[in-house]
N, C-alpha and C positions, 0 to 999 in steps of 0.2 A: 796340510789342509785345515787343521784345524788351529792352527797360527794365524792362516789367511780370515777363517772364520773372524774370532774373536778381534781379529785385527777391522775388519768390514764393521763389526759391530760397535766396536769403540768409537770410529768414524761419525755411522750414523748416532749415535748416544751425543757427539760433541755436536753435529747438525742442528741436532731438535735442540741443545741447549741453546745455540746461537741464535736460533728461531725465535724461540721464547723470549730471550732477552729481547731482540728485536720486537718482539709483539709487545713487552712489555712498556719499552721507552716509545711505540705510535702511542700505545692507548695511552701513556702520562701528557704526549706532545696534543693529543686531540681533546684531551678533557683541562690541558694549561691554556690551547685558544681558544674553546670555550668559555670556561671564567673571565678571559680576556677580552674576549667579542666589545665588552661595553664600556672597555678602560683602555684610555691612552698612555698608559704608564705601563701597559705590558708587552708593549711594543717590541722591544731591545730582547725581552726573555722569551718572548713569540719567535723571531727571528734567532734568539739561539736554539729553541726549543726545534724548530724547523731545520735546523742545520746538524742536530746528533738525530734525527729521523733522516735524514738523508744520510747521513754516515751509518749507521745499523742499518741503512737498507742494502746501502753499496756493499757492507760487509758481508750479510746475508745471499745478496745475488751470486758473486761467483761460487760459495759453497754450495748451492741450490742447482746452479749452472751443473757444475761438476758432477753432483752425484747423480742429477737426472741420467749425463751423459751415461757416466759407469752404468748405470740400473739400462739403457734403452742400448749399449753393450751386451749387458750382460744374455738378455731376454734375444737379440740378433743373431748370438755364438749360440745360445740354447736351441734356435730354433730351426741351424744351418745344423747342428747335430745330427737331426733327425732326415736329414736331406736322403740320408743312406738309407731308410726303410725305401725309398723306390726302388733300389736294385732286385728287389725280389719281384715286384709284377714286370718290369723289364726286361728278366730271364726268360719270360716269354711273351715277348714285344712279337716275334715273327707268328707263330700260332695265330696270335690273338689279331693280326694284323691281316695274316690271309683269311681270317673264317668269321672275323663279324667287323669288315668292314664291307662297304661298299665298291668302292672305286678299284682299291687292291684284294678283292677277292678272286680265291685262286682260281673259280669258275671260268672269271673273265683274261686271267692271264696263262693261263696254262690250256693246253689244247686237251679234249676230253678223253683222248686213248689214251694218257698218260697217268690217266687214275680212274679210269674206267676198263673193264676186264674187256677184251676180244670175244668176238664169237658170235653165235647168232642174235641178229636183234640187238646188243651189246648196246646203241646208243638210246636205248627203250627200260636198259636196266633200272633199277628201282635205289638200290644199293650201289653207291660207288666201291666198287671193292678193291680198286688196285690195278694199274697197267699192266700190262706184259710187253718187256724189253724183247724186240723182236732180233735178238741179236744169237747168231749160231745156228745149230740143227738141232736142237733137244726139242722144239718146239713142233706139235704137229697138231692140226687144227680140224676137228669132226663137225657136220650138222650142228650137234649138239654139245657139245663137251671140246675141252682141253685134254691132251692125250701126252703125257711125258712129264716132266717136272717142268714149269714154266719159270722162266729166269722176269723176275719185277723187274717193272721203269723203275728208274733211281730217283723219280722227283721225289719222294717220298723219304729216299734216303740221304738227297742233298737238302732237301729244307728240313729234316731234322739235326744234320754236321751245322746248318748256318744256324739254326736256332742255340746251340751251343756256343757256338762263336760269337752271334751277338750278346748271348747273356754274360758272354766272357768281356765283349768289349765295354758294355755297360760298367761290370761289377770292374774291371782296372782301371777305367779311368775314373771312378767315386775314390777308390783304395788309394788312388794316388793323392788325390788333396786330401782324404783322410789321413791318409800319412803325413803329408807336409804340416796336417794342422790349420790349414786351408779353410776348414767346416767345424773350428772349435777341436780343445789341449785333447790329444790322445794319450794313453799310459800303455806302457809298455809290460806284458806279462810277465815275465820274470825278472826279478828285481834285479839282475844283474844288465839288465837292458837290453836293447833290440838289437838284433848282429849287424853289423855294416855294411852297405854291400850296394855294388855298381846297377842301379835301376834298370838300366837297357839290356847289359850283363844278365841281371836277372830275368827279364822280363823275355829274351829269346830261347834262357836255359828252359823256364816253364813254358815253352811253346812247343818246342823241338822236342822233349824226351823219349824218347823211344818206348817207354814203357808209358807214355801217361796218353796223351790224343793224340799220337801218330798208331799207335795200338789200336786205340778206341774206336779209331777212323777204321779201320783194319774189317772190326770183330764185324762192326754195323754193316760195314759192306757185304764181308760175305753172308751173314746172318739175312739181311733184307732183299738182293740178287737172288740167292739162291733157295728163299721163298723159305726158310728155314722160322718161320716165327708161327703162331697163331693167325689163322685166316684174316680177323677184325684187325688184326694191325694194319693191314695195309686200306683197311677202309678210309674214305674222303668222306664220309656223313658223320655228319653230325659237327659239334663241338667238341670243347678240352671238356671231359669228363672228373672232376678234380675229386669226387672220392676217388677214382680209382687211380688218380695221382696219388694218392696221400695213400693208399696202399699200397702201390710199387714202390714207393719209399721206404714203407714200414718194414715190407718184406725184404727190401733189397738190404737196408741196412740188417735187418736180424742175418740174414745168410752175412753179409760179411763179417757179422761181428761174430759168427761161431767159426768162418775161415779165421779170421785176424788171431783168435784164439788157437784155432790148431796150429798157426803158426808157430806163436810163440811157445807152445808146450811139443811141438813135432820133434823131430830128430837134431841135433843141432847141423847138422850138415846142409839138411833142408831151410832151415832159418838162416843159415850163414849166404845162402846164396838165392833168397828167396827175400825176405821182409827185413834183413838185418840191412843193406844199404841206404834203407828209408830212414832206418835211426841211426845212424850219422847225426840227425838233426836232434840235438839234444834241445835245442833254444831254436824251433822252425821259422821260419817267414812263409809268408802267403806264397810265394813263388818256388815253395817246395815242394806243394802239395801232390805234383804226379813225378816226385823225382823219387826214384826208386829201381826195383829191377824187371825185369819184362816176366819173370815167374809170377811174383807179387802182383802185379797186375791182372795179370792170367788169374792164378789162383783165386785173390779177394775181390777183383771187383768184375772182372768177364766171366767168369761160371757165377757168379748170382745173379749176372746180369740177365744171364739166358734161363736161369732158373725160373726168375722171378717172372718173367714173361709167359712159360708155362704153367704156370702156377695162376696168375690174376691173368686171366686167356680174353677176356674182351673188353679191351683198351681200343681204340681206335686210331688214326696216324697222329693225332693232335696231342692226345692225350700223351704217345709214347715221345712226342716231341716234348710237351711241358715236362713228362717226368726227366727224361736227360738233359735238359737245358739244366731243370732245378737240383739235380744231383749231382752234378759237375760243380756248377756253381756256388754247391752247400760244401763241396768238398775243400772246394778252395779256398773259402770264407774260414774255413773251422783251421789253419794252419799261420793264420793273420798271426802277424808278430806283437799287435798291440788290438784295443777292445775295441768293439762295436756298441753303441748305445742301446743296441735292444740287446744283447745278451742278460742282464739281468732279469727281464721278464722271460726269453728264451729258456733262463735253465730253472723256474720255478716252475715250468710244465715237462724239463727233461729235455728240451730240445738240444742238439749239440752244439757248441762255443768253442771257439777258440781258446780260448783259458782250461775248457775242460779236455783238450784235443793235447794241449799245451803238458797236461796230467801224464798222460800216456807217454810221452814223448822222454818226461823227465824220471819219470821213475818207470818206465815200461811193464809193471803188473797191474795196471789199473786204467779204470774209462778204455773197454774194445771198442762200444759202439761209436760210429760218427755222426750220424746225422739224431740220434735220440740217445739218451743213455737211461732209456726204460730198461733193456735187456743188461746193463750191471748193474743198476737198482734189484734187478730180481734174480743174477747172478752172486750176487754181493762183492761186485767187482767196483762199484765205482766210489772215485774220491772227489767230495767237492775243494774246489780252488781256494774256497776258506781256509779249510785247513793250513794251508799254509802261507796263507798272508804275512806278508812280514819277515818271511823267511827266505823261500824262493821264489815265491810271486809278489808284488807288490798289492801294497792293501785295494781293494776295490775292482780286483779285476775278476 
């Protein structure tokens, strides 16, 4: 890189000198027909005078040519870099698309029992609080009240599975021309390079894992059917609530970064069949991110999951739709084989990176958390990727 520098620099240094000369032999050739204007004897030196300005100009034009190109290059790749900060309001395209739009709101597409509670009066209610799946005999219905544990409609729990799904289909198909290099040069975190590996191959292994959204899909269901969550979850009022996004993140990673911890310090028998198949991946790819064991799962990311839900108790459907689109989504960003252009502003506030994700992986006593690494900054667990530029990461990542 800094070969290329100095190499760019020399470049433009020989530019401007050529410039110059050039400016130098107009202003001789404009102040030679000037003097000339009123004599016919400078005829012959007019005309050669005329003929090295058109040669220094022709000289000048293609270097001119050229570097505008490179520079109006350079500024196109710079600016297709940045193409990949959409991926993040994207993760919540569907949310945002049922609740403050017009034409697709879910008002107008969805029928009202199906997010609206039964019972007396029920189309008069004030609060949309949640359907009830009339499905079985648990369900018994008074004047006034609900009587039994009421089994929820699933709209609820199918548009938050497709919110996850579209933030996934967004954030793989950017991943893929960021990989190819498609949107400007990627660098690969560990200096010994990026693993190799069959695209489709990959791409069906992190779809199917058993332990990664086929689980996921699992926990959601029975937790949202079987009314197992905080009442406001199931509400349809209102909008995405985004502090209390950003605090089911906070919270959700702190609980898994003290499981991710008991893992590694537990019994080794428990770590052998629990979190040690995930490190396998000593040098990870993005499409390793839910490849693991179905304990590991359980343990770090579905008991926080349902933790965290008791703990910040009034979210609303939208809100717990943004936070699992974007938690999903951070997870598998942060296992990327090579760098994202916003991580270096990402890790001067502590947010999680792929490089710092990368940390953990290669020397596994260091960076637990995923999506923040406030909780080893105040553990004294974390190592930045500086550290070892040059060695096993490459500089700059």
């Amino acid at each position: 890189m800094i070969a290329l520098a100095i190499r760019r620099q020399l470049e433009n240094m020989e530019t401007l000198r050529r410039r110059h000369n050039a400016t130098i032999v107009q202003e001789d050739v404009v102040t030679s027909l000037t003097d000339c204007e009123s004599s016919s004897s400078c005829s012959q030196s007019s005309h050669l005078s005329e003929s090295a300005l058109t040669s220094a100009t022709q000289q000048v034009m293609p270097e001119t040519k050229q570097q505008t190109s490179i520079d109006d290059s350079t500024m196109q790749s710079s600016k297709l870099r940045w193409i990949g900060l959409l991926v993040w309001p994207l993760m919540l395209f569907l949310p945002l698309l049922l609740n403050h739009t017009t034409t697709y709101h879910y008002s107008t597409i969805f029928p009202r029992s199906w997010y609206t509670l039964h019972g007396e009066n029920w189309l008069t209610k004030s609060i949309e609080e949640g359907g009830i799946w009339e499905w079985g005999t648990s369900i018994l219905y008074s004047s006034s009240s609900i009587v039994g544990n009421p089994l929820r409609h699933p709209l609820g729990l199918s548009l938050g599975i497709s919110a996850v799904a579209i933030g996934q289909f967004f954030l793989l198909i950017y991943f893929r021309l960021h990989q190819q290099q498609s949107l400007g040069n990627t660098i690969s975190i560990q200096s010994r390079g990026a693993v190799k590996y069959n695209y489709l191959a990959a791409l069906q292994n992190h779809l199917s894992q058993p332990g990664g959204f086929v689980l996921l899909g699992l926990y959601l269901s029975i937790t949202w059917i079987f009314n197992m969550l905080p009442s406001s979850y199931y509400s349809f009022e209102g909008g995405i609530q985004y502090t209390r996004v950003a605090l089911c993140l906070v919270v959700q990673d702190f609980l898994q970064y003290i499981m991710h911890r008991v893992e590694h310090v537990a019994h080794p028998k428990m770590y052998k069949i629990s979190h040690k198949p995930h490190h396998k991946f000593t040098n990870p790819k993005l499409y390793d991110a839910f490849d693991g064991s179905v304990p590991d799962t359980a343990i770090m990311i579905l008991f926080p999951l349902f933790v965290t839900a008791h703990i910040v108790r009034d979210c609303n459907v939208w809100t717990y739709m943004a936070f699992g689109s974007s938690y999903a989504n951070w997870l598998t960003l942060i296992h990327s084989e090579v760098t994202f252009p916003w991580e270096p502003m990402f890790r001067q506030f502590g947010l999680g990176t792929a490089a710092d994700h990368h940390v953990h992986h290669k020397f596994f006593k260091y960076n637990f958390g995923h999506l923040f690494m406030w909780f080893d900054w105040i553990a004294g667990t974390y190592r930045n990727p500086k550290d070892v530029w040059g060695k096993e990461f490459n500089v700059g990542v």
